[in-house]
C-alpha positions in Angstrom: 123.5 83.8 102.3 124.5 85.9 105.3 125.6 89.3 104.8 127.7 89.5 108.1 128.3 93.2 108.1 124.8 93.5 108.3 124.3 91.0 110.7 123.8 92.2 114.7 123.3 88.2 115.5 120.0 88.9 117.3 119.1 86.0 116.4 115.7 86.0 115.0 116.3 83.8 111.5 117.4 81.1 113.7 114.7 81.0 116.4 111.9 81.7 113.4 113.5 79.1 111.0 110.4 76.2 110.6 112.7 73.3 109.6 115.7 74.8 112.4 117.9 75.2 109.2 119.8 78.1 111.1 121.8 77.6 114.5 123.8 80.6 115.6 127.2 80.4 116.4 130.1 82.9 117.9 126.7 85.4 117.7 126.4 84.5 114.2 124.2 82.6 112.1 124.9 79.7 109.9 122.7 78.0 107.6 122.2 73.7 107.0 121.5 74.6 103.7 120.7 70.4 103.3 118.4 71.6 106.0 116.9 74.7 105.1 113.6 74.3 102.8 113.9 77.7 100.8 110.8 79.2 102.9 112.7 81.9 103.1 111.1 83.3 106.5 114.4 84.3 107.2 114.9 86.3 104.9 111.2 88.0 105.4 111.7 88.2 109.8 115.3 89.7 109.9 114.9 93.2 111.0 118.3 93.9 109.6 117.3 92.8 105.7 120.8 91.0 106.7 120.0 87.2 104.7 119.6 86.9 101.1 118.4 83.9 99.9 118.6 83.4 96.5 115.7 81.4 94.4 117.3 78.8 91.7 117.2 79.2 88.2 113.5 77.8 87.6 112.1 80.1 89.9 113.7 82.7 88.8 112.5 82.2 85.8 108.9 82.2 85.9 109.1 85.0 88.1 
């Protein structure tokens, strides 16, 4: 998940991303989330603390 009015589209989830889950468009990101492999380096690199990934229920709970 994107939280767009954090967002500044610099782009760094996108050009990070391992499996290129994230391709930015109109200076925003969007996320293949068929793609995307839950690494959630995204989430770690954005200087903005901008995307949110959630983890599913199992991880959650063993967490």
């Amino acid at each position: 998940m994107i939280r767009y009015e954090a967002c500044v589209g610099c782009g760094d989830c996108a050009r990070y991303c391992p499996p290129k889950a994230i391709k930015m468009a109109d200076g925003k990101p969007r996320i293949d989330l068929g793609t995307c492999i839950r690494c959630y380096c995204c989430q770690e690199l954005c200087p903005h603390k901008a995307v949110f990934i959630r983890r599913n229920w199992f991880f959650r709970l063993f967490k």
